[in-house]
Backbone bond lengths (Angstrom), bond angles and torsions (degrees), N, CA, C in turn:
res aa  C-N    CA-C-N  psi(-1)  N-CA   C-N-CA  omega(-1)  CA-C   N-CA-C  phi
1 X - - - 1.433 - - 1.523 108.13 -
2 X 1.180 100.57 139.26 1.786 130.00 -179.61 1.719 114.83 -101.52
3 X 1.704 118.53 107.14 1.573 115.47 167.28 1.635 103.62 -94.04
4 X 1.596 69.48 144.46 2.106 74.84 179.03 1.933 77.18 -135.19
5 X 1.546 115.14 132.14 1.240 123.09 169.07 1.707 106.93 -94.72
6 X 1.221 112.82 131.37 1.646 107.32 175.08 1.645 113.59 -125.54
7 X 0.875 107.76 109.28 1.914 135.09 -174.61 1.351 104.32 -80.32
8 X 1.419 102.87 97.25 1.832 121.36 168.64 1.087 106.84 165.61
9 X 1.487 92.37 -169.60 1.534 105.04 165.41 1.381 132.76 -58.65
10 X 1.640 124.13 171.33 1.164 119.71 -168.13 1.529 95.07 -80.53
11 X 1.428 143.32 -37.68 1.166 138.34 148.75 1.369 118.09 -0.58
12 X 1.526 94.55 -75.96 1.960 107.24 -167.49 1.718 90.35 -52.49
13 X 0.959 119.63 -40.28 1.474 111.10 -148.89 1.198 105.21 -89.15
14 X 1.642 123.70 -14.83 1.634 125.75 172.42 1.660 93.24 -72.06
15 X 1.608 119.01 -40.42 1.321 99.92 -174.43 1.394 122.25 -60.49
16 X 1.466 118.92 -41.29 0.982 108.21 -168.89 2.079 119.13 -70.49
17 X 1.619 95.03 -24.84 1.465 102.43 -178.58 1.786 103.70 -60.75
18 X 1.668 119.44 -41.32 1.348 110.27 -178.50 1.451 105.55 -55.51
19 X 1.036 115.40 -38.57 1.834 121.86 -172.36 1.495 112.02 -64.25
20 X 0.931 117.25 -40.91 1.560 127.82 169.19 1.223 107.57 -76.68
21 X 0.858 166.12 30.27 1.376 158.14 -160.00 1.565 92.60 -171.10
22 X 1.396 129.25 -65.80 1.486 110.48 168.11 1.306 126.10 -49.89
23 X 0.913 127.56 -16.52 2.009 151.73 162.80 1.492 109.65 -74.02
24 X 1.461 130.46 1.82 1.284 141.59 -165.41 1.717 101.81 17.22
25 X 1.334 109.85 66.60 1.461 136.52 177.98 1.948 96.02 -120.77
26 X 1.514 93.76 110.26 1.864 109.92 167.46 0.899 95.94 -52.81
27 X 1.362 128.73 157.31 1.333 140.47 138.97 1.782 98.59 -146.61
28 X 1.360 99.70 179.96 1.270 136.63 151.95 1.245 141.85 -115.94
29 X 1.311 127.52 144.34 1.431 93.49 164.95 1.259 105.80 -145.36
30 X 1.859 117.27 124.17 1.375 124.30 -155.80 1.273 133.29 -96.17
31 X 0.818 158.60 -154.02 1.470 164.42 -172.91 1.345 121.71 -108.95
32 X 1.006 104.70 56.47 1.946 102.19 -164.56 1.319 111.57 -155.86
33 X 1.601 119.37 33.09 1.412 141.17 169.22 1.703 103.92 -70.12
34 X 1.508 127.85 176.85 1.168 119.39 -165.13 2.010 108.06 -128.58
35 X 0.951 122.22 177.64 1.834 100.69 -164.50 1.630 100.87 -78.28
36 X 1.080 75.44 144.79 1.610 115.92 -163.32 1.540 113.08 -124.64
37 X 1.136 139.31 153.72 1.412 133.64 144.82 1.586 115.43 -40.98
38 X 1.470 106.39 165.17 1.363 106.08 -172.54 1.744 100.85 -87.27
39 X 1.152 135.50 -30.71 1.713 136.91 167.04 1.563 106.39 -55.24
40 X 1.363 113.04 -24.44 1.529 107.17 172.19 1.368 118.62 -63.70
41 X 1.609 100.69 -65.96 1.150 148.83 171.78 1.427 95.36 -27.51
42 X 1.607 133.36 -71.62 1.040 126.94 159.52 1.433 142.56 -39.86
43 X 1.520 111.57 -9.89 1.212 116.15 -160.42 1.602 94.81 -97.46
44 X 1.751 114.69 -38.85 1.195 112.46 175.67 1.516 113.41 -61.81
45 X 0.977 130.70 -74.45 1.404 140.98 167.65 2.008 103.04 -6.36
46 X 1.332 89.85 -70.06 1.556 74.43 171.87 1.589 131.85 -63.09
47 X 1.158 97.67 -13.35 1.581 93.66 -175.31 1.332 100.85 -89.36
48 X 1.314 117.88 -25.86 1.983 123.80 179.16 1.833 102.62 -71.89
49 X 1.671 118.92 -15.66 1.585 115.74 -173.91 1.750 84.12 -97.77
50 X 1.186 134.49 -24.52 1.265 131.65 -144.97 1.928 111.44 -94.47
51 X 2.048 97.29 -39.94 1.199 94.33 176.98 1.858 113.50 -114.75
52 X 1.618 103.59 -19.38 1.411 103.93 -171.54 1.969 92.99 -57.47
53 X 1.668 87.09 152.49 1.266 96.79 -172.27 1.673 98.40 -106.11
C-alpha cells in the first residue's frame, strides 16, 4: 500500500477521488483531516460515504 496526503479543501479532494476512480485506481479516503468547522466536517464524511468502497 501507497499514501498520497492531499492538502485542501474537501472540493480538491472530491476532484481528485473522481479522477482516481475514473482511472479504476482504489483508493480510500480516511479520517485523518484536521479541525475544521462542522459544514466542513460534513463535507468530508460525505465524500468518505460517497467514494470509500
Amino acid at each position: 500500500m501507497a499514501k498520497i496526503e492531499i492538502k485542501g479543501t474537501p472540493e480538491k479532494l472530491e476532484r481528485v477521488s473522481i479522477f482516481l476512480k475514473a482511472n479504476n485506481i482504489e483508493h480510500t479516503i480516511m479520517d485523518d483531516y484536521g479541525n475544521h468547522s462542522k459544514e466542513v466536517s460534513d463535507k468530508y464524511k460525505e465524500l468518505m460515504r460517497k467514494f470509500n468502497h
